[in-house]
Every structure is written in structure tokens, then in C-alpha cells.
C-alpha positions as CSV (number, residue, x, y, z in Angstrom):
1,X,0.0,0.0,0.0
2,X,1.4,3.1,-0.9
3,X,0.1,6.5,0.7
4,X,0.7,10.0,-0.4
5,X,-0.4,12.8,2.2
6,X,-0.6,16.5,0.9
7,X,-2.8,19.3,2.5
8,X,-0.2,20.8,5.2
9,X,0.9,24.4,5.4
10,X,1.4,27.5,7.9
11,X,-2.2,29.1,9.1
12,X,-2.8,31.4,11.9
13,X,-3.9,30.4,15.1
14,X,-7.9,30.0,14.8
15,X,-7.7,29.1,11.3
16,X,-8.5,25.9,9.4
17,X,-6.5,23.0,7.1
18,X,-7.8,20.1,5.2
19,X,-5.2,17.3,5.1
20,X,-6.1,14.1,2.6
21,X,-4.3,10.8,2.2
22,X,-4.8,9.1,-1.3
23,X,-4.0,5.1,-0.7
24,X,-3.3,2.8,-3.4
25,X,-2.4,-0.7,-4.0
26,X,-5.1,-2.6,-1.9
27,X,-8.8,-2.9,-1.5
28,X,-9.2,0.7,0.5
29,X,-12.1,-0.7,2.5
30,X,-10.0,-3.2,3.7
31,X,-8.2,-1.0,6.0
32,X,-8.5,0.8,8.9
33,X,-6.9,5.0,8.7
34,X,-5.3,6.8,11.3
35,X,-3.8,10.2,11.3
36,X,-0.8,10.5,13.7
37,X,1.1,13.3,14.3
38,X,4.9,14.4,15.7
39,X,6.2,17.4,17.0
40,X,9.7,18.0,17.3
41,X,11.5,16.2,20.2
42,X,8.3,14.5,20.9
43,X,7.0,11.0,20.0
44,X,4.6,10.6,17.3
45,X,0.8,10.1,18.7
46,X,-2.7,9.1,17.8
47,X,-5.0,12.1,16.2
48,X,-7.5,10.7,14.6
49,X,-8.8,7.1,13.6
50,X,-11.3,5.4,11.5
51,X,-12.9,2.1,11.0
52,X,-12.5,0.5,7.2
53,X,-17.0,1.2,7.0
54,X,-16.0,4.6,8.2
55,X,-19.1,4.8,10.7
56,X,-16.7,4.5,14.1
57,X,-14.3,7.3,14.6
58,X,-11.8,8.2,17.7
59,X,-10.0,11.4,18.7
60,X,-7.0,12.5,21.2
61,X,-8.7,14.9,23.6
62,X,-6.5,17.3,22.5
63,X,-8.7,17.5,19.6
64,X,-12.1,16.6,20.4
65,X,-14.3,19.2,19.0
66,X,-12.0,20.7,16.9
67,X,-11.1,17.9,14.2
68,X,-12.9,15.7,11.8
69,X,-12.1,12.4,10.2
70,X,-13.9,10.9,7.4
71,X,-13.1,8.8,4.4
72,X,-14.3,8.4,1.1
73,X,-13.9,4.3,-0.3
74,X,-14.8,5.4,-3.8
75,X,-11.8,7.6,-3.5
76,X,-9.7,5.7,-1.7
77,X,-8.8,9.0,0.4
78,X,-8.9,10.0,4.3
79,X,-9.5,13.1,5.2
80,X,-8.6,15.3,8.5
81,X,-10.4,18.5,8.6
82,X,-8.8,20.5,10.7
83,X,-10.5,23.7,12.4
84,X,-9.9,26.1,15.0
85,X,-5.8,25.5,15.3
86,X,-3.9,26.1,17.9
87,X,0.3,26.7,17.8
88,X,0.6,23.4,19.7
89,X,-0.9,21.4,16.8
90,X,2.3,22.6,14.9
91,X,3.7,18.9,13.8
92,X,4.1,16.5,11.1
93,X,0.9,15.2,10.6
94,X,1.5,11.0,9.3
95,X,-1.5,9.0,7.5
96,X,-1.3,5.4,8.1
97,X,-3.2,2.3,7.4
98,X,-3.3,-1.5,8.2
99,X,-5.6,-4.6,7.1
100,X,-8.4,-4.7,10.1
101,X,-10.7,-8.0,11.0
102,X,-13.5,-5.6,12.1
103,X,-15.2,-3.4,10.1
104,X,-16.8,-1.0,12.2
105,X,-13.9,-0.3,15.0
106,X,-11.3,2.5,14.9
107,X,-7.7,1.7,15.9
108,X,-5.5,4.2,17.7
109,X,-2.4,2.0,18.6
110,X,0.0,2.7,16.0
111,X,0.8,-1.4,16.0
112,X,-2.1,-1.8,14.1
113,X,-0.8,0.3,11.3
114,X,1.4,-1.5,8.6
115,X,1.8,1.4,6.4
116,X,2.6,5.1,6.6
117,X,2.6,7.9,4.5
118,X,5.3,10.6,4.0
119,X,3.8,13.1,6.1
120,X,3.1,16.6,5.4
121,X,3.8,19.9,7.6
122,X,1.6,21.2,9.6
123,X,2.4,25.0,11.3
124,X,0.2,27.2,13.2
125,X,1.5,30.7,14.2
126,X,0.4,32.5,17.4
């Protein structure tokens, strides 16, 4: 499976981003989609996840509220949506995916994940 994330950028605190993940190589509804992010000096975490039916999603508390998930099978393409930003969500953002049993349930260990894109910059200025 090959993933290619674009979307990233520099916004203003308060502003908004759209970041999408275009998979290929596999049957998309195969596989679970997480977005995972790492700021500098700090370990990469869980954002965002989805289930492979996209009808289960999970967020960090960080940004509950704040930032969507969703996915599009006919597209083959996840999608974070990204609103009222904050400087600490300044990272690289990471797409990944893996092959999931259940259909309906949203990973956020990154062990599940067997594939990660090439991540895409994401900066928020104060």
C-alpha cells in the first residue's frame, strides 16, 4: 500500500487545514486510517482514527471538537479536517493504514498500522 499525504501548510492560530491521504495498491475498504502526528523532540501520537466502513471514529482529547475524520472508499482518500488551530498542533501530521478484521472499529495504537505515509507539515502561528 502506498500513501501520499498533501494538505499541510502555515495558518494562523484560529484558522483551518484540510489534510487528505490518497492510498493505493489494496482494497481501501480493507483497512483501517489513522492520522498521527509528531512534533519535534516529541514521539509521534494518535489524532484521529477510523474504521475501514467509516461509521466509528476516535479522537486524542486534544482535539475533540476541533477535528474531523472521514473517508471516502470510492476515492480511496482520508481526510482530516482540521479547524480552529492552535500553535501546539504545529507537527508533522502521518496518514497510516493496516488490514483490520472488524469493520466497524477505529484503531488508535500505532501497532495496528502497517503502512505510513510521508507526512506533510503542519504549522500554526500564534
Amino acid at each position: 500500500v502506498q500513501l501520499q499525504a498533501s494538505g499541510g501548510g502555515l495558518v494562523q492560530a484560529g484558522g483551518s487545514l484540510r489534510l487528505s491521504c490518497a492510498a493505493s495498491g489494496r482494497t481501501f475498504n480493507d483497512y483501517a486510517m489513522g492520522w498521527f502526528r509528531q512534533a519535534p523532540g516529541k514521539e509521534r501520537d494518535i489524532v484521529a482514527a477510523i474504521s475501514r466502513t467509516g461509521d466509528t471514529t476516535s479522537y486524542a482529547d486534544s482535539v475533540k471538537g476541533r477535528f474531523t475524520i472521514s473517508r471516502d472508499n470510492a476515492k480511496n482518500t482520508v481526510y482530516l479536517q482540521m479547524n480552529s488551530l492552535k500553535p501546539e498542533d504545529t507537527a508533522v501530521y502521518y496518514c497510516a493504514t493496516g488490514p483490520t478484521r472488524a469493520p466497524s472499529r477505529a484503531y488508535s495504537s500505532g501497532n495496528v498500522y502497517s503502512f505510513w505515509g510521508q507526512g506533510t507539515q503542519v504549522t500554526v502561528s500564534s
